[in-house]
Structures are given as structure tokens and as C-alpha cells.
C-alpha positions as CSV (number, residue, x, y, z in Angstrom):
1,X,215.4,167.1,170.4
2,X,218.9,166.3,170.6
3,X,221.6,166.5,168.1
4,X,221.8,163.2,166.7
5,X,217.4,162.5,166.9
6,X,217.7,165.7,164.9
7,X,220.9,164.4,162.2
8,X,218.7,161.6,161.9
9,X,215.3,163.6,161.2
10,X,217.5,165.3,158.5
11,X,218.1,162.4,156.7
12,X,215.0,161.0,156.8
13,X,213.5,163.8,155.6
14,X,216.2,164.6,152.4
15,X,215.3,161.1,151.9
16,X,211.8,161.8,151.2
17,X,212.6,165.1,148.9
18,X,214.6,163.0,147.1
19,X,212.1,161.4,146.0
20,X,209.8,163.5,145.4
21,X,212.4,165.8,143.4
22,X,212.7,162.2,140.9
23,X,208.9,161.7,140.6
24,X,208.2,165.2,139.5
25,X,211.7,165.9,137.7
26,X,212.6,169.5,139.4
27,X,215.8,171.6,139.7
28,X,215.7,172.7,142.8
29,X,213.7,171.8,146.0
30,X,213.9,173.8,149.3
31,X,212.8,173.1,152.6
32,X,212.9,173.6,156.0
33,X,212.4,173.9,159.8
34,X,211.6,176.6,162.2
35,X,212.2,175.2,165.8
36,X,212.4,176.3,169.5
37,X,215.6,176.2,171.4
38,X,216.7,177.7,174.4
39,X,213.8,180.3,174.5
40,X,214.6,181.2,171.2
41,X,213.8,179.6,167.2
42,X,216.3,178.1,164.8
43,X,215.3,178.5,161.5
44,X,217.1,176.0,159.0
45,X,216.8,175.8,155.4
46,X,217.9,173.1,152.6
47,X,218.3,173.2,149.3
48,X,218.8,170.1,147.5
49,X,219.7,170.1,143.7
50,X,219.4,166.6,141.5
51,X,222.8,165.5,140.2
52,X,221.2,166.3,136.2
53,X,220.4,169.5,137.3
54,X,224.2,170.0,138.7
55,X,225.6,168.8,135.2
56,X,223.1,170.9,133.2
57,X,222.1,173.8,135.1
58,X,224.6,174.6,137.5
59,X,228.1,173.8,135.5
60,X,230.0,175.9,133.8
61,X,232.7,175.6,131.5
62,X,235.6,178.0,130.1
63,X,239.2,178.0,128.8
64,X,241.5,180.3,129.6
65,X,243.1,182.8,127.9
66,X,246.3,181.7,125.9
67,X,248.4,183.7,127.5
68,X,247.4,182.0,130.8
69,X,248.1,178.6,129.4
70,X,244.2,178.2,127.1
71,X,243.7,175.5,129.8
72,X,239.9,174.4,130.3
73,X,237.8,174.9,133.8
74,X,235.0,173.8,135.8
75,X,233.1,175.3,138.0
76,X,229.7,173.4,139.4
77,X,227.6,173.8,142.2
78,X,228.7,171.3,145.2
79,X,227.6,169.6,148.0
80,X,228.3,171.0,151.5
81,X,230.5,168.1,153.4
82,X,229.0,169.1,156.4
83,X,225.6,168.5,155.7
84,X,223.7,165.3,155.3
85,X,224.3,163.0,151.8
């Protein structure tokens, strides 16, 4: 398989978690691949997380102290740019 067969197959197949992840309303769905490649395996792994499930599972919210300016933060789970969308 070459690169971009496999970038494609990626996609196609967060296309179809996607999916399923909607229809039956889940946090978190993991997948994956084991492969051959030059005599040896590549074993890849995704995790995809709905965007609801970023906002109200995997964000967090805090202010800082006031003596560091009592300003408010965010922290939240991301996507990986590298990875397909």
C-alpha cells in the first residue's frame, strides 16, 4: 500500500466511525490497524472524540490566582494537525 492509498483509507475509514460514534452517541471510539511493512508490522491506533464530548468531557476551566492576574483558562483536548480531519 502506498502512502497516499493508505491517507485515503484513513479517511474513509474516520469517515465511517464518525458515524457510528453519532448513531450510538459515544465519547470515545478507538480503532486501528496492524500491517506488514518491510518484513516487519506497523501497528497504528486512533482515537476519535465527538466535538460534545470535547466541550463536556475533555474541557477544563480555571482562573488564576489573583496575584497572577485572576485571569480565566482553558485547557481542552485537541486535534492532532497531522492527522486526518
Amino acid at each position: 500500500m502506498n502512502e497516499a492509498a493508505g491517507d485515503s483509507n484513513a479517511v474513509m475509514e474516520f469517515d465511517k466511525v464518525e458515524r457510528v460514534v453519532a448513531s450510538q452517541d459515544v465519547s470515545l471510539a478507538v480503532g486501528g490497524r496492524i500491517a506488514r511493512s518491510r518484513g516487519g508490522l506497523v501497528v497504528a491506533t486512533y482515537a476519535q472524540v465527538p466535538v460534545e464530548s470535547v466541550e463536556s468531557r475533555f474541557t477544563w476551566r480555571l482562573r488564576l490566582p489573583q496575584g497572577m492576574g485572576g485571569a480565566q483558562r482553558v485547557a481542552r483536548l485537541r486535534p492532532n494537525p497531522s492527522c486526518p480531519a
